[in-house]
C-alpha positions in Angstrom: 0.0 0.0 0.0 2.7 2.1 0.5 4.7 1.6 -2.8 1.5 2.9 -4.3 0.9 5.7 -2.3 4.7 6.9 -3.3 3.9 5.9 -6.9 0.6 8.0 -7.4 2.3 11.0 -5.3 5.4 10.5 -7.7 3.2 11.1 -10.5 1.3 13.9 -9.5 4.5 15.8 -9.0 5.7 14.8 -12.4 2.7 15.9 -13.8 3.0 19.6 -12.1 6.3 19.4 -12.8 5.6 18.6 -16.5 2.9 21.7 -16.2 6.1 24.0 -14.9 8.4 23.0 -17.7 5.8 24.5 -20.1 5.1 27.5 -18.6 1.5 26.8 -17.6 1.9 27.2 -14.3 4.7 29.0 -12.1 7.3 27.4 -9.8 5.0 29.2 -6.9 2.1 27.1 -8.3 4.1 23.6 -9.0 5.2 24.3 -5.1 1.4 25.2 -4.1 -0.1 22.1 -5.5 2.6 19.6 -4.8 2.1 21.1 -1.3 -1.6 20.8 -1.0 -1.4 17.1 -2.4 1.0 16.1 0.8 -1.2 18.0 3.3 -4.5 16.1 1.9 -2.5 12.6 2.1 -1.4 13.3 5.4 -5.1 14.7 6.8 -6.5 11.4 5.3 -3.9 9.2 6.7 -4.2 11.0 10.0 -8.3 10.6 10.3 -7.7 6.9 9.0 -5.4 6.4 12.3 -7.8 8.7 14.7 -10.6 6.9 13.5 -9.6 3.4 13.8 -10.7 2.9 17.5 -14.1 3.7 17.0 -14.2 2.0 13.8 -12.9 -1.1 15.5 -15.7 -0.2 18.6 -18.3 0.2 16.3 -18.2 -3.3 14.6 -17.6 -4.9 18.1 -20.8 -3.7 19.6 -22.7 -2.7 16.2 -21.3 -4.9 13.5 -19.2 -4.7 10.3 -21.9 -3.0 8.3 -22.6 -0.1 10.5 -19.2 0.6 11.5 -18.5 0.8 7.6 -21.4 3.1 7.0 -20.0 5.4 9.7 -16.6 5.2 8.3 -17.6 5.9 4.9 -19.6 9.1 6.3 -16.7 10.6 8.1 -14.5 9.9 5.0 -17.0 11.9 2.7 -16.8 14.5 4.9 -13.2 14.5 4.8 -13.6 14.8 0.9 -15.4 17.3 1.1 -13.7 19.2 3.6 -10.5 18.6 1.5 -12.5 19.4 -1.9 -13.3 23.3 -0.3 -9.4 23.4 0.5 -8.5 22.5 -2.8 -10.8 24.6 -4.5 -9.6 27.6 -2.3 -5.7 26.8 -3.3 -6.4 26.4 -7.1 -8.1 30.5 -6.2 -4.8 31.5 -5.6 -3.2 30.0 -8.7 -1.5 32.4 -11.1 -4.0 31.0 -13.7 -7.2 31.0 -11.2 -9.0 33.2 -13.9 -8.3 30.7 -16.8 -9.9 27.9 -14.0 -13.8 27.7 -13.7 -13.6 27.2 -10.6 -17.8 27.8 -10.1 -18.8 25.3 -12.5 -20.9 22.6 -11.3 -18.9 19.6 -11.1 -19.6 16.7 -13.8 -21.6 13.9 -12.6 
């Protein structure tokens, strides 16, 4: 699980890199997102670790199902949480006006 972890953070950093080496972006940006991508691996890892106790409660004394349900609650809330952040760092891109930032996402 790690190995992948590395791999898919590997890439993302390639691939701002990649945007940085073509002048789409500038090193501020590259160093912004790369940034922003550790911070949201870290605050998932983190409520993964702080919520494993009551995860591991919950399907003692409510069952697998349930203590999934909550689980999968608490990690949409992280998403979104993390979405709002995201969207607010992408604001303060050099290239924030080319972004449409308010469009509805797709489906």
């Amino acid at each position: 699980m790690r190995d992948e972890a590395w791999r898919k953070r590997r890439e993302w950093a390639e691939s701002v890199t990649g945007l940085r080496d073509i002048d789409a972006i500038t090193e501020d940006d590259r160093e912004r997102l790369v940034r922003e991508y550790d911070d949201m691996q870290q605050a998932v890892q983190q409520a993964m670790q702080a919520a494993a106790p009551e995860f591991a409660r919950r399907v003692r004394e409510e069952g697998r199902e349930a203590a999934e349900a909550w689980m999968h609650a608490r990690m949409h809330a992280l998403g979104v949480e993390r979405g709002e952040r995201l969207r607010r760092a992408l604001s303060q891109l050099s290239i924030a006006d080319q972004l449409e930032l308010d469009r509805p996402a797709a489906p």
